[in-house]
Each structure stands twice: as structure tokens, then as C-alpha cells.
C-alpha positions, 0 to 999 in steps of 0.5 A: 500500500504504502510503496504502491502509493509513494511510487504512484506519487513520485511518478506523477511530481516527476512527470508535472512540470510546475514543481519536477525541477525541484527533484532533479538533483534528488537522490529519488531512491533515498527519497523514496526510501524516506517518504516510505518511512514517514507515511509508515511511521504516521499512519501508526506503522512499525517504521522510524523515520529517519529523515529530517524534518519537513522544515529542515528538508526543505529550508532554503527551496524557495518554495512557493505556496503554487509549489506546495499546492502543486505538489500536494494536487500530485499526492492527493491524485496518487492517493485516489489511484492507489485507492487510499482510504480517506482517513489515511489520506487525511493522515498522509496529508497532516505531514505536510502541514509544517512545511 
């Protein structure tokens, strides 16, 4: 579930122009490794996330608010094709309120 739905969001930033250079430097295997681990770790599963936080992660990105929202359009249509229950959506998305 978790892989499915990480997989299914990574494929669609990379393939949505408004935000996909952001990741052009991104090591995708080691995000997609940690992206697995924060959702595992708040939807109550047994995984560590071993990342930094959302703030620290992305300090100095310039991101704007059309950025995030983009970004977040991307996940929400992941979620709907892995179809993830809403209440789980609304815990994947609670992780990225800090930013």
C-alpha cells in the first residue's frame, strides 16, 4: 500500500512540470526510501523515520505556496489511484502541514 502509493506519487511530481525541477538533483531512491518511512511511521506503522524534518528538508527551496499546492494536487491524485482510504489520506496529508 504504502510503496504502491509513494511510487504512484513520485511518478506523477516527476512527470508535472510546475514543481519536477525541484527533484532533479534528488537522490529519488533515498527519497523514496524516506517518504516510505514517514507515511509508515504516521499512519501508526512499525517504521522510524529517519529523515529530517519537513522544515529542515526543505529550508532554503524557495518554495512557493503554487509549489506546495502543486505538489500536494500530485499526492492527493496518487492517493485516489492507489485507492487510499480517506482517513489515511487525511493522515498522509497532516505531514505536510509544517512545511
Amino acid at each position: 500500500g504504502i510503496e504502491r502509493l509513494v511510487d504512484a506519487s513520485l511518478a506523477r511530481v516527476h512527470a508535472d512540470l510546475r514543481i519536477n525541477l525541484f527533484f532533479e538533483n534528488t537522490d529519488l531512491a533515498d527519497l523514496r526510501r524516506l517518504l516510505i518511512e514517514q507515511i509508515c511511521a504516521a499512519s501508526g506503522g512499525p517504521c522510524v523515520y529517519t529523515g529530517r524534518s519537513m522544515e529542515e528538508a526543505h529550508s532554503g527551496m524557495n518554495l512557493s505556496d503554487e509549489d506546495f499546492d502543486a505538489f500536494v494536487e500530485d499526492l492527493v491524485a496518487a492517493m485516489d489511484e492507489v485507492a487510499l482510504a480517506a482517513s489515511t489520506q487525511q493522515q498522509v496529508l497532516g505531514l505536510f502541514g509544517p512545511m
